[in-house]
LUMKERO-928912 format. One line per field, with one value per residue (C-alpha): residue number from 1; residue in one letter; z, x, y. Coordinates in steps of 0.25 Angstrom, whole numbers, plus 5000, padded with zeros to 4 digits. Layout:
LUMKERO-928912
k: c(NUM; ...)
r: c(a; ...)
up: c(Z; ...)
east: c(X; ...)
north: c(Y; ...)
//
This chain:
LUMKERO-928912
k: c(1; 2; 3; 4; 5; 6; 7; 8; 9; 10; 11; 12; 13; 14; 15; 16; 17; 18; 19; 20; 21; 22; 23; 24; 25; 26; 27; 28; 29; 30; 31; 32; 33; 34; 35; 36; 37; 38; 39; 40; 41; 42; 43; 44; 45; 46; 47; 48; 49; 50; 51; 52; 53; 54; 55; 56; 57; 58; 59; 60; 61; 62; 63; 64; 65; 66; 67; 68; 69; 70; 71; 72; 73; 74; 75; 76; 77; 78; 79; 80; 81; 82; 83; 84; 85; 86; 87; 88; 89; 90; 91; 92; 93; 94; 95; 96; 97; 98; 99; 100; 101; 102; 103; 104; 105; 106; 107; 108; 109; 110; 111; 112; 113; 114; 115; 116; 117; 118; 119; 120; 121; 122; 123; 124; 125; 126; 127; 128; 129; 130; 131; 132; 133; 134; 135; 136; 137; 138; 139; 140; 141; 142; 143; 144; 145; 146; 147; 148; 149; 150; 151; 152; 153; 154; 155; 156; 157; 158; 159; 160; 161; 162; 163; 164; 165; 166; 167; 168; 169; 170; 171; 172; 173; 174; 175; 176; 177; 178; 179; 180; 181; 182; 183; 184; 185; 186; 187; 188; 189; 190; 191; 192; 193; 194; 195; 196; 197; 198; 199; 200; 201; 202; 203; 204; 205; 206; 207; 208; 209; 210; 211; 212; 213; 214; 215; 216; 217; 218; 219; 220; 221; 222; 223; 224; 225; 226; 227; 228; 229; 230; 231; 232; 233; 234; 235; 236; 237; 238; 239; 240; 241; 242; 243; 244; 245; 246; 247; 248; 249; 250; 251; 252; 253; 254; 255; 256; 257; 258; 259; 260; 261; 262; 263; 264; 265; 266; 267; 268; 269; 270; 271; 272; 273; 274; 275; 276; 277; 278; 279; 280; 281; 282; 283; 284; 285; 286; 287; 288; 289; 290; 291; 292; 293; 294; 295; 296; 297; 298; 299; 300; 301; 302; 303; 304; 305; 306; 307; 308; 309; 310; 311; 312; 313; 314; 315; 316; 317; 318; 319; 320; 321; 322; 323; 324; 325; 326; 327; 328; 329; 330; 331; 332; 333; 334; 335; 336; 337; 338; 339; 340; 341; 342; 343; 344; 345; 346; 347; 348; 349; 350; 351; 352; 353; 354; 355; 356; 357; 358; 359; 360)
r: c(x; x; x; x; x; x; x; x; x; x; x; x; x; x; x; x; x; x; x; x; x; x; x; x; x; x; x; x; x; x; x; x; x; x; x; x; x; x; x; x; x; x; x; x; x; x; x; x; x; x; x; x; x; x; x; x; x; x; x; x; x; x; x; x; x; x; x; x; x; x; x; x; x; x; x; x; x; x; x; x; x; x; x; x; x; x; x; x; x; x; x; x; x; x; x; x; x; x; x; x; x; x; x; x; x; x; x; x; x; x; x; x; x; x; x; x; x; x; x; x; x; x; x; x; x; x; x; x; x; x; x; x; x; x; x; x; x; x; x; x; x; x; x; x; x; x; x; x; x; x; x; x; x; x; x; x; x; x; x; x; x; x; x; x; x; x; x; x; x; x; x; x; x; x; x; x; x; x; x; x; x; x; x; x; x; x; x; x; x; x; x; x; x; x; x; x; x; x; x; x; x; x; x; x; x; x; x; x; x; x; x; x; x; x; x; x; x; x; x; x; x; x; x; x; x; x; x; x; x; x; x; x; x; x; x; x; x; x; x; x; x; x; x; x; x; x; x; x; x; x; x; x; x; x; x; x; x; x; x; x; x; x; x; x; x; x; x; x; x; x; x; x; x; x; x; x; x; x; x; x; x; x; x; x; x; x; x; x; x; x; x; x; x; x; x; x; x; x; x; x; x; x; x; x; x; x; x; x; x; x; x; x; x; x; x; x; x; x; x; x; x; x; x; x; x; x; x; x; x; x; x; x; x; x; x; x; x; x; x; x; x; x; x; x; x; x; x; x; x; x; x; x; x; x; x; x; x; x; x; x)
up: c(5000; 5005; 4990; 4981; 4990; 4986; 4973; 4971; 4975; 4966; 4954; 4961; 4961; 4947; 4942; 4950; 4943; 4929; 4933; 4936; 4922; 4915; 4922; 4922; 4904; 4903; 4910; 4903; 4891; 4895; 4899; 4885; 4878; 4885; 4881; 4867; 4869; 4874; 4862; 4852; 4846; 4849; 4835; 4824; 4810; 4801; 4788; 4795; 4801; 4794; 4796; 4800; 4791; 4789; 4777; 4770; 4771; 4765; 4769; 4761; 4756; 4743; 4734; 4720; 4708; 4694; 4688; 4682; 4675; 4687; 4675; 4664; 4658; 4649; 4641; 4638; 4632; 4647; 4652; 4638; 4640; 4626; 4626; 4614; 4601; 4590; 4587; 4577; 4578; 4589; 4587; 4598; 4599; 4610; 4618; 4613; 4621; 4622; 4627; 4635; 4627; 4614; 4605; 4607; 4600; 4591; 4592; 4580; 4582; 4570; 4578; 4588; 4579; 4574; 4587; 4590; 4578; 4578; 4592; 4588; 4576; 4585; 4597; 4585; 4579; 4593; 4595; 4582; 4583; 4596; 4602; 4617; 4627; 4633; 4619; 4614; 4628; 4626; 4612; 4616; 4628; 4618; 4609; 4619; 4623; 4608; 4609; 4620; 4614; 4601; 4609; 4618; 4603; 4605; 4616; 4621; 4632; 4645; 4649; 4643; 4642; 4634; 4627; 4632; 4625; 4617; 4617; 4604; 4587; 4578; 4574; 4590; 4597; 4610; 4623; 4634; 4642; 4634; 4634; 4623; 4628; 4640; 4644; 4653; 4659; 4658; 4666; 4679; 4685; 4698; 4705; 4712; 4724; 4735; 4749; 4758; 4770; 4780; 4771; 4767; 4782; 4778; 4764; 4764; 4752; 4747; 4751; 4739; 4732; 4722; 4713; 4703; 4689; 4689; 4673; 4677; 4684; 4693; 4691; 4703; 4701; 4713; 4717; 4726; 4735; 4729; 4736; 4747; 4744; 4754; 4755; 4755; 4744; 4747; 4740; 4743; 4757; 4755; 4758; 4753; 4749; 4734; 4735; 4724; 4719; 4710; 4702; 4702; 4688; 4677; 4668; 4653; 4657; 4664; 4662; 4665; 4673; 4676; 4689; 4699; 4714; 4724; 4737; 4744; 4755; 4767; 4775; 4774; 4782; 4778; 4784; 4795; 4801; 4794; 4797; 4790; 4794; 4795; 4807; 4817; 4826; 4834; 4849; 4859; 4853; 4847; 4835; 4836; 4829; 4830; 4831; 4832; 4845; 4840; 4840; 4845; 4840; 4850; 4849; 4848; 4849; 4839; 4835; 4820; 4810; 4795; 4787; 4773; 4775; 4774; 4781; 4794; 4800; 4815; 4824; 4836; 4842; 4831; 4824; 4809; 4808; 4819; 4815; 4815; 4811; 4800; 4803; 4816; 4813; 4825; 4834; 4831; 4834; 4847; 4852; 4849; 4859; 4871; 4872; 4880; 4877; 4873; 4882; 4876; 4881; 4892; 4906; 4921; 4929; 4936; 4949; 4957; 4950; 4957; 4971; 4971; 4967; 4978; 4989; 4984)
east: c(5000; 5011; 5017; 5005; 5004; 5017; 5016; 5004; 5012; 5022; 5011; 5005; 5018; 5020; 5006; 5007; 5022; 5015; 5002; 5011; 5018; 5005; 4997; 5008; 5008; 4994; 4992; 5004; 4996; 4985; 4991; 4998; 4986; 4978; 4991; 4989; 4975; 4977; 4986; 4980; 4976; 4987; 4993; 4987; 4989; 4988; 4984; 4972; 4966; 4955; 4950; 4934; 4929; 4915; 4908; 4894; 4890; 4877; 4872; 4867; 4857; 4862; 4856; 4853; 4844; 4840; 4836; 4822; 4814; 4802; 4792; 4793; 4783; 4785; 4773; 4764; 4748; 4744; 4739; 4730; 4724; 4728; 4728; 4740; 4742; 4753; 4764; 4761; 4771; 4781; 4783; 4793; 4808; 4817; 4822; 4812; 4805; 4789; 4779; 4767; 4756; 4765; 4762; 4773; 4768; 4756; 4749; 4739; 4727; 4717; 4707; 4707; 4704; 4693; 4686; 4688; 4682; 4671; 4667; 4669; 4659; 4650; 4650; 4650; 4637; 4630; 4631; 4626; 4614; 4610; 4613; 4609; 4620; 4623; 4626; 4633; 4642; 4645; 4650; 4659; 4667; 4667; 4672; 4682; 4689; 4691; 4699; 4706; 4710; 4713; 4723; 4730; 4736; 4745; 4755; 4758; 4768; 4762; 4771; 4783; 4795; 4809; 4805; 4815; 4810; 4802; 4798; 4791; 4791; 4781; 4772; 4775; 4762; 4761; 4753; 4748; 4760; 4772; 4780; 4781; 4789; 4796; 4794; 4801; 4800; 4815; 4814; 4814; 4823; 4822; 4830; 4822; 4834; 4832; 4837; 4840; 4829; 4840; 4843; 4829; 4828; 4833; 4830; 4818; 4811; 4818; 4833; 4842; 4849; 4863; 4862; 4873; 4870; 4880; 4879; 4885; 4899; 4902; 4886; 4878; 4862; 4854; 4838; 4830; 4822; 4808; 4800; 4806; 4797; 4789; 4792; 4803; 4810; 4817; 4827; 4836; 4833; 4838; 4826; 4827; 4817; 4813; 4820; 4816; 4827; 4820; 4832; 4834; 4838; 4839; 4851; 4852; 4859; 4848; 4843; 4831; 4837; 4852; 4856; 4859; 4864; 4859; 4864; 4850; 4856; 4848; 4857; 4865; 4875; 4884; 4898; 4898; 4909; 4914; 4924; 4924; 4916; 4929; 4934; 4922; 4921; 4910; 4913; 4900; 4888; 4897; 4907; 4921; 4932; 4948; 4950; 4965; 4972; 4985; 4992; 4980; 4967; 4957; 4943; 4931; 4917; 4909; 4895; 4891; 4881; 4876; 4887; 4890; 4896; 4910; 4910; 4902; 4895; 4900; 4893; 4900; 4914; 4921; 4926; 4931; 4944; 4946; 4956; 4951; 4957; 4950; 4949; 4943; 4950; 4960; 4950; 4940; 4951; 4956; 4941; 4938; 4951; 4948; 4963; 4962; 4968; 4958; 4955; 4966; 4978; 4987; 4980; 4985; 4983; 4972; 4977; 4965; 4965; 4981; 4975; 4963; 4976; 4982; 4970; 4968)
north: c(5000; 5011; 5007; 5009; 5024; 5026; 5022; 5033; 5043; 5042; 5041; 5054; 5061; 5057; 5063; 5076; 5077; 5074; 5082; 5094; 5092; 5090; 5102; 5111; 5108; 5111; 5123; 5129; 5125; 5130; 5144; 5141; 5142; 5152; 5162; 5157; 5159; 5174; 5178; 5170; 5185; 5191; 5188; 5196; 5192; 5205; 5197; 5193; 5206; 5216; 5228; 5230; 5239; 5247; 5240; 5237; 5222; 5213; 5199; 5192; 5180; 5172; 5167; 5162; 5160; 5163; 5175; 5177; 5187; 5192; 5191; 5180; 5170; 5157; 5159; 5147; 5146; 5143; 5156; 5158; 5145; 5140; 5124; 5125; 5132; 5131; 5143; 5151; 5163; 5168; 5181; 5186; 5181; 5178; 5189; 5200; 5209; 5208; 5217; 5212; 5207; 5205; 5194; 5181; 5169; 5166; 5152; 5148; 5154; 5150; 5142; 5153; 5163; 5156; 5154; 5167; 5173; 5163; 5168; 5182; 5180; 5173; 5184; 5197; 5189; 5188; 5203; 5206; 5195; 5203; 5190; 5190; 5196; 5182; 5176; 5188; 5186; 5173; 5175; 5187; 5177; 5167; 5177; 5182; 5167; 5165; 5177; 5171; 5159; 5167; 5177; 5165; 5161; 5172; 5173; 5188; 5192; 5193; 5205; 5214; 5205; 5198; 5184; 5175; 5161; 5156; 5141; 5141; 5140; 5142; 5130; 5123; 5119; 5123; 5120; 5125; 5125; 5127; 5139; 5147; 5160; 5163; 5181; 5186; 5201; 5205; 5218; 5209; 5200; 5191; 5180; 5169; 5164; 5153; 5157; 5149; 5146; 5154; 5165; 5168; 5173; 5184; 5189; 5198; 5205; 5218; 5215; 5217; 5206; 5204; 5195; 5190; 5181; 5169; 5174; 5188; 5189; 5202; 5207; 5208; 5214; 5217; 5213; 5214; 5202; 5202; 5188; 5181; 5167; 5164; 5149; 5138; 5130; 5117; 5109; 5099; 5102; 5116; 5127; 5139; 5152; 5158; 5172; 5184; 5194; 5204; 5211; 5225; 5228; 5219; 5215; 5213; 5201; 5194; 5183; 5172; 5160; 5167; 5161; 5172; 5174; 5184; 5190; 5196; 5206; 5202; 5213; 5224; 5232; 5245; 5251; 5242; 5234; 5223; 5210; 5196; 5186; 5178; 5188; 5184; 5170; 5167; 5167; 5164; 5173; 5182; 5186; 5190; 5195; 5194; 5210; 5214; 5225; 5227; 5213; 5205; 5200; 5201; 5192; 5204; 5200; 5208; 5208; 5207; 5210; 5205; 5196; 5195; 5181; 5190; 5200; 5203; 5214; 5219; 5227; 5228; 5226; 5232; 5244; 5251; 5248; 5235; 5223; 5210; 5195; 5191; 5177; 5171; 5159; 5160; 5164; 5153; 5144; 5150; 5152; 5139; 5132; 5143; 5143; 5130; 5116; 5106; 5093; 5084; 5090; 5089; 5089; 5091; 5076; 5072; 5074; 5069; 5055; 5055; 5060; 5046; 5037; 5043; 5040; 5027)
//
């Protein structure tokens, strides 16, 4: 028994001379670090600090889409109830310019005629015979839908506008449905956009837009929202929301079905402060930057405003003419440690586990 005590107290002697070591190593480190810590700032390279300046700054909503006329038409035999008819004379070209009313295409007519000047006969004889007014009334709306049918064989612009195709030849037999000429209003361009279900937030009607054609290099054209739909899209899981841009002037260069991006600027801010939204981490609730004293960068909480997804907006904790790192790289990666060494490195004994053997 008086052998094993000794024996554990040469094993305690042994621990408190390691533990001593051991402690003695990590709180150095730990002082180490905490220095390092301290003047982790202290060493300012030039090459990364700007200057805050005073400048204008728009955020904004991207998006894309085709640009269309606000007013065109693929005319068809539809809307003059006409069941079909055969192309007698076209007598308007590609790219011409139309007024409303103007006479497009002509279909055969000869039996259409003929029922109209049948019924016109028959109504001009009941008036002359003293025919009763019921008789004479029912001629004249007979007369009148001969008429109908007799002027639905010609096909007339329904507004003022540019002939941009036309589907048929003389002699082609046409129904119902088929088109025959696609009218377009050319003093009036829009561009239909999705949005995203997020972004769409924060579009509203009546904020401006600047929209480039992937056809037209360096050219950017402004509009204006006009309808904000009011209902969701989805596809392939992705939702988004119909967005109207009405263009503000249009180009020579324009052109049905182009493919177009738009910026709608949901926010605007002028001669404010401005840093790069590289410059800011996030600490807590808060933003802060790396501004430079003299030879040290010192963490400074700011507060911020509207972002163009380059530069950001700040409010408070600030000035014109501050210096500050612009990259928060450093900082994220000092934050992140605390300055403190992490759970895998050297640590003191435990000295009440050598104090039990002793007791034992």
């Amino acid at each position: 028994m008086r052998k094993k005590k000794w024996f554990l107290w040469i094993i305690v002697i042994l621990i408190l001379g390691t533990g001593g070591f051991f402690g003695f190593n990590y709180w150095q480190s730990k002082s180490e670090t905490e220095a390092n810590s301290e003047n982790q700032f202290q060493s300012v390279d030039l090459a990364s600090v700007v200057e805050v300046e005073l400048g204008n700054l728009k955020k904004t909503v991207s998006a894309s889409g085709f640009l269309q006329p606000v007013n065109s038409v693929n005319l068809n035999l539809q809307s003059s109830g006409t069941a079909g008819g055969t192309v007698e004379e076209t007598l308007v070209h590609n790219g011409e310019f139309v007024e409303e009313g103007q006479e497009l295409v002509h279909l055969k007519d000869k039996e259409e005629k003929l029922n109209y000047l049948k019924a016109k006969n028959e109504y001009e004889l009941a008036k002359i015979n003293g025919s009763p007014s019921l008789t004479q009334e029912e001629k004249k709306l007979a007369m009148d839908l001969a008429l109908e049918k007799l002027e639905a064989q010609t096909i007339r612009a329904p507004f003022p506008g540019k002939i941009i195709n036309i589907y048929v030849e003389e002699g082609d037999y046409i129904e119902g449905t088929d088109d025959i000429i696609y009218l377009i209003d050319d003093s009036a361009y829009e561009i239909e956009v999705s949005v995203s279900e997020v972004d769409c937030m924060e579009v509203e009607v009546g904020q401006e837009a600047e929209v480039e054609l992937d056809i037209l290099d360096d050219s950017v054209f402004t509009g204006k929202v006009v309808e904000v739909a009011d209902y969701a899209t989805a596809e392939s899981n992705v939702v988004t929301v119909p967005v109207t841009i009405r263009m503000n002037k249009v180009s020579p260069y324009f052109k049905p079905g182009f493919s177009a991006s738009a910026e709608i600027i949901v926010g605007s801010a002028e001669n404010v402060l401005l840093v790069p939204v590289t410059s800011l981490t996030t600490m807590g609730r808060g933003s802060v930057v790396l501004k430079v004293e003299g030879d040290k960068a010192v963490p400074t909480p700011v507060k911020t405003g509207i972002s163009d997804s380059y530069y950001l907006e700040v409010t408070e904790g600030l000035q014109e003419g501050d210096k500050i790192i612009v990259n928060n790289y450093q900082m994220n990666t000092k934050v992140g440690s605390g300055g403190m060494p992490s759970s895998g490195g050297n640590k003191p004994p435990d000295m009440g586990a050598a104090m039990r053997m002793m007791r034992q």
